[in-house]
C-alpha positions as CSV (number, residue, x, y, z in Angstrom):
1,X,19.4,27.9,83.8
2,X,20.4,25.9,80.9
3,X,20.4,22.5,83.0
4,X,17.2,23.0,83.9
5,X,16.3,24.0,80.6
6,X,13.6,21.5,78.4
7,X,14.3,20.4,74.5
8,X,11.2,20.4,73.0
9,X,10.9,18.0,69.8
10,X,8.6,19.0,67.3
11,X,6.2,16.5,66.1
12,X,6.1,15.6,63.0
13,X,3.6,16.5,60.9
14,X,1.0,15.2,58.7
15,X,-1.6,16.9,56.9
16,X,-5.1,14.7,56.7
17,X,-7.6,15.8,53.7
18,X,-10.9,13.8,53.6
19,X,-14.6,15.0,53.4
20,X,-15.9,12.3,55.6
21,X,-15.6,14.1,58.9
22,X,-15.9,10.6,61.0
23,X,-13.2,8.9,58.9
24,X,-11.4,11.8,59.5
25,X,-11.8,12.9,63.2
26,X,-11.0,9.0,63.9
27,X,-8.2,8.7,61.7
28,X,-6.6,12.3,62.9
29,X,-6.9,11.4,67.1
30,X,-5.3,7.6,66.2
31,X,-2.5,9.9,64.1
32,X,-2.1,12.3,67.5
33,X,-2.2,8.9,69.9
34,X,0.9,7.9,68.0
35,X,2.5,11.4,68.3
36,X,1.9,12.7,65.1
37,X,0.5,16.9,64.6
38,X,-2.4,16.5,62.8
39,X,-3.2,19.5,60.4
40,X,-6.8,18.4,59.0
41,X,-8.8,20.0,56.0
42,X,-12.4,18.6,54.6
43,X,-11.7,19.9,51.5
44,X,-9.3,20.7,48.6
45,X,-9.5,23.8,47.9
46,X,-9.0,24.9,51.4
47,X,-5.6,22.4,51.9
48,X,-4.1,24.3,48.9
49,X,-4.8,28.1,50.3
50,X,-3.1,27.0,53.4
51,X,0.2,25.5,51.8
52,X,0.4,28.5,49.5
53,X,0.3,30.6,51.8
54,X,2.7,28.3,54.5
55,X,4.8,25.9,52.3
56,X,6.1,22.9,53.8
57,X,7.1,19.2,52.5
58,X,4.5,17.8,55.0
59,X,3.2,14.6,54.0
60,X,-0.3,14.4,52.9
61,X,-3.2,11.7,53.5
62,X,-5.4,13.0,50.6
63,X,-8.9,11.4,49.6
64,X,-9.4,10.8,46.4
65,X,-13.4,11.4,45.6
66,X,-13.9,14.9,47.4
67,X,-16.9,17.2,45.9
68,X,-15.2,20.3,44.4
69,X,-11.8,19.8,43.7
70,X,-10.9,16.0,43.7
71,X,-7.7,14.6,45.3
72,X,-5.9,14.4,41.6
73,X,-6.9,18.0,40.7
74,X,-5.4,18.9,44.5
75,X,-2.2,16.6,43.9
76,X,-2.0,18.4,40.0
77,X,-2.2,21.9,41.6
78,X,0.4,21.1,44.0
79,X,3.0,20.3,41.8
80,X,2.0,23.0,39.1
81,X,3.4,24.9,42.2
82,X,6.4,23.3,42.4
83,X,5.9,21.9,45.6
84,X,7.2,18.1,46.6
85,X,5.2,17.0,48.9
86,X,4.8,13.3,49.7
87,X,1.2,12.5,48.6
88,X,-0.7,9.5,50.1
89,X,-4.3,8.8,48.4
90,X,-6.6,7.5,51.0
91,X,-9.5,5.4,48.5
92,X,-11.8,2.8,47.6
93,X,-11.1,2.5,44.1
94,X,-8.8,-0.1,42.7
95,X,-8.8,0.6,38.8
96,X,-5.2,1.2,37.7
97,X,-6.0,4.0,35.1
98,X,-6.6,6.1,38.6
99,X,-3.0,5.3,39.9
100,X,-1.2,5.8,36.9
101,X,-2.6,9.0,36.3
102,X,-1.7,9.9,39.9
103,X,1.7,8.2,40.2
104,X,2.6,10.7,36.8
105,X,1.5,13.8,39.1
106,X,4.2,12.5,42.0
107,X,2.3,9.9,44.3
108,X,4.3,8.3,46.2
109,X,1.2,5.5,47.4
110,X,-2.1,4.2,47.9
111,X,-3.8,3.0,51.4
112,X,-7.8,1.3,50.8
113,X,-9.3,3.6,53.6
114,X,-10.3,-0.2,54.8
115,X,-6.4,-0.5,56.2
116,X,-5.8,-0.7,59.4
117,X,-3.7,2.0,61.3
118,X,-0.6,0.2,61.2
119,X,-0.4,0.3,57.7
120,X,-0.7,3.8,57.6
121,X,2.2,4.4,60.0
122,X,4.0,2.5,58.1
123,X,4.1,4.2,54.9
124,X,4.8,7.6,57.3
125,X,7.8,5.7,58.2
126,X,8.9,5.2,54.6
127,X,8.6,8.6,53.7
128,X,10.2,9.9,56.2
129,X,12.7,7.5,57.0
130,X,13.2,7.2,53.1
131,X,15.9,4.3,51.8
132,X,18.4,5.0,54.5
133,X,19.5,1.5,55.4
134,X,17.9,0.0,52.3
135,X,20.4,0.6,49.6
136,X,24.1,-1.3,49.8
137,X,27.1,0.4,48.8
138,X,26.5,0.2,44.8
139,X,28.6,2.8,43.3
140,X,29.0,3.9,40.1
141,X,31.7,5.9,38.0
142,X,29.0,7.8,36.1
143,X,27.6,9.0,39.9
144,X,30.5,10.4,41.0
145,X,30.5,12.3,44.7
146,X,26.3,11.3,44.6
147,X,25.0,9.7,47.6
148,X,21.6,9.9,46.7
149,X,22.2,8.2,43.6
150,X,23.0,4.4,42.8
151,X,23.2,2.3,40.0
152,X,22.7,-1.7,39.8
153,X,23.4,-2.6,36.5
154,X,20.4,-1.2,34.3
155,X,18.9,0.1,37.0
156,X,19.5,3.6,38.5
157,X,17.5,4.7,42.1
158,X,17.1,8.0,43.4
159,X,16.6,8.5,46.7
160,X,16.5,12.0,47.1
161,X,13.0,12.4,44.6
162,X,11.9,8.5,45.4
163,X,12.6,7.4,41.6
164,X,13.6,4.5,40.0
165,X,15.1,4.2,36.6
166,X,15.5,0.7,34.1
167,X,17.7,1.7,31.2
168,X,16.9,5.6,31.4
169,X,13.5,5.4,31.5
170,X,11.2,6.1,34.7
171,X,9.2,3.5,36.4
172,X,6.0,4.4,37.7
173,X,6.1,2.9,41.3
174,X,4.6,3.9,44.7
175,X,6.6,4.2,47.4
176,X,5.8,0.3,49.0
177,X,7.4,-0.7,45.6
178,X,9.9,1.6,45.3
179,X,11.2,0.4,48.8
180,X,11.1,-3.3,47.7
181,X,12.7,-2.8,44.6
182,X,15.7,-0.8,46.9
183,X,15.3,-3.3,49.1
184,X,16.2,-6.5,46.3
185,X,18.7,-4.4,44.3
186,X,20.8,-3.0,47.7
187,X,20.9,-6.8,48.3
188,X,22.0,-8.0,44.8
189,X,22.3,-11.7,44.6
190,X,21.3,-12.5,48.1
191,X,18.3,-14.2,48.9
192,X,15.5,-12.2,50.4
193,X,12.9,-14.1,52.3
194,X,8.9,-13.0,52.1
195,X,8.7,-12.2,55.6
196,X,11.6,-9.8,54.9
197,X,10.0,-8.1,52.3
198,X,7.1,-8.5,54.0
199,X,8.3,-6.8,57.4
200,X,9.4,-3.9,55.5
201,X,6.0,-3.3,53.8
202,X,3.9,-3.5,56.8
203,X,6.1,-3.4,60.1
204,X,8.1,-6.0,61.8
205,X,5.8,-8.8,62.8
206,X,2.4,-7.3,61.4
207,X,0.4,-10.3,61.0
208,X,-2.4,-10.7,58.0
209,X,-3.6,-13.2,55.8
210,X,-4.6,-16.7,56.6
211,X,-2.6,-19.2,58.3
212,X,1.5,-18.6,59.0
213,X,2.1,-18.4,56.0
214,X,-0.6,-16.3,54.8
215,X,1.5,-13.3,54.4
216,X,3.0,-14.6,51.2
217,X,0.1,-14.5,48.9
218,X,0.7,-10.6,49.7
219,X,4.3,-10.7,49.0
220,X,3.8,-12.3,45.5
221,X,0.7,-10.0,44.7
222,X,3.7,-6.8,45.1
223,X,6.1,-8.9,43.3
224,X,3.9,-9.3,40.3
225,X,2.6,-5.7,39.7
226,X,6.7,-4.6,40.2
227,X,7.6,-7.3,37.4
228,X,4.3,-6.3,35.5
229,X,6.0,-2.4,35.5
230,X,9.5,-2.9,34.7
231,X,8.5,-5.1,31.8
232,X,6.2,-2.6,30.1
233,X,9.3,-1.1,29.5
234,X,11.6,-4.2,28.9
235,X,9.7,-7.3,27.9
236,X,13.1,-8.9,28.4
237,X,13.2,-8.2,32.1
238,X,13.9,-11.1,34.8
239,X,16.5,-9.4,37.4
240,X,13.8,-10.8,40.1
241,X,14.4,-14.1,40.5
242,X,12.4,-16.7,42.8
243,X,13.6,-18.8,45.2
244,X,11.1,-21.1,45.7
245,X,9.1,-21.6,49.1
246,X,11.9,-19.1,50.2
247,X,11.7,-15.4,48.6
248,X,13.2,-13.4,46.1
249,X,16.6,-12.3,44.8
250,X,18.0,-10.0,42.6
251,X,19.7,-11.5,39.9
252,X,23.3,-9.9,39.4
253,X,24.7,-8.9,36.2
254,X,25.0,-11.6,33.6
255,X,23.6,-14.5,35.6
256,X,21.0,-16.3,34.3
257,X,17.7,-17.9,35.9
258,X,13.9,-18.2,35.4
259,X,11.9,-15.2,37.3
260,X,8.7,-17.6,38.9
């Protein structure tokens, strides 16, 4: 009978390529334990034969340094294909040629393999939770009938690819910065405290850092590569204000102020 009848939900799923079989047998069961379906692959070559042959727009936990095809070459191959999905590097190297190479091939982020599970879930939750909830009511006459689409003064977001836009050209950010920067623009003129911004990096009341206030020093470290991105493209750029011991705003239109 149909009362008696049970909904299954599908999990959602993730698909976990690393070489390191411990890193990723213990990664993959912590993934399960918090209800995820783990598809794992130890290699690239064998992650792209099985989403060739079974496309999807799964997220991805890819490794970076894999013997054979690489994480970039996998990421590369992927979108030769034409397919979107969200890519997550799992590394150990910091050097910023790496991530702008990879953030040109569609990344959407970066987790140090050193991170703790929560961080992880988080980013999960960005991607598939998206901006929903981030981005105000911003309209614009030359978006017409686009929900996915908003405009705050020179900058334009799009939700449905992840993309931001300053003055019609791209910004290379990963998705943790993409989220902040919806976060401060949705918010235009309102002041956004560091535990705010925080909280929606890492998780409401994720603790790191040293003392009560240690999350800050993370905060501003975001804050500064963001700033350090739109201004490659606009020297002039201060729309994110500081409010000192406080947060951050985004400056509206035509106001004026001193970015810290």
């Amino acid at each position: 009978m149909l009362a008696n009848a049970v909904k299954e939900i599908a999990s959602p799923r993730v698909i976990l390529v690393d070489d390191d079989d411990l890193f990723r047998e213990s990664l993959g069961l912590n993934l399960a334990e918090e209800g995820f379906d783990v598809v794992d692959f130890d290699n690239g070559s064998d992650v792209l034969s099985f989403l060739l042959n079974e496309p999807s727009l799964d997220p991805i936990l890819l490794d970076w340094r894999m013997p054979g095809l690489d994480g970039l070459a996998v990421l590369r191959r992927l979108r030769e294909a034409r397919m979107d999905n969200p890519v997550i590097f799992l590394t150990m190297l910091s050097d910023e040629i790496y991530e702008e190479a990879a953030l040109r091939w569609g990344a959407v982020d970066f987790i140090d393999k050193s991170r703790r599970l929560p961080i992880i879930l988080q980013r999960l939750r960005l991607i598939s939770e998206g901006t929903k909830g981030i981005l105000s009511t911003h309209e614009d006459d030359s978006l017409p009938n686009s929900p996915s689409s908003a405009k705050v003064g020179g900058l334009e977001i799009r939700e449905d690819i992840r993309r931001a836009y300053w003055k019609g050209e791209q910004l290379d950010l990963t998705l943790t910065e993409f989220a902040i920067v919806c976060f401060l623009a949705g918010n235009e003129g309102n002041d956004i405290s560091y535990r705010q911004i925080y909280d929606l990096v890492h998780g409401k009341d994720f603790v790191a850092g040293y003392g009560s206030d240690g999350y800050k020093a993370n905060v501003r470290s975001f804050i500064k590569r963001i700033r350090k991105k739109f201004r490659e493209l606009d020297d002039s750029f201060e729309q994110i204000e500081n409010y000192p011991g406080f947060g951050y705003r985004w400056r509206p239109a035509g106001a004026t102020g001193t970015p810290e």
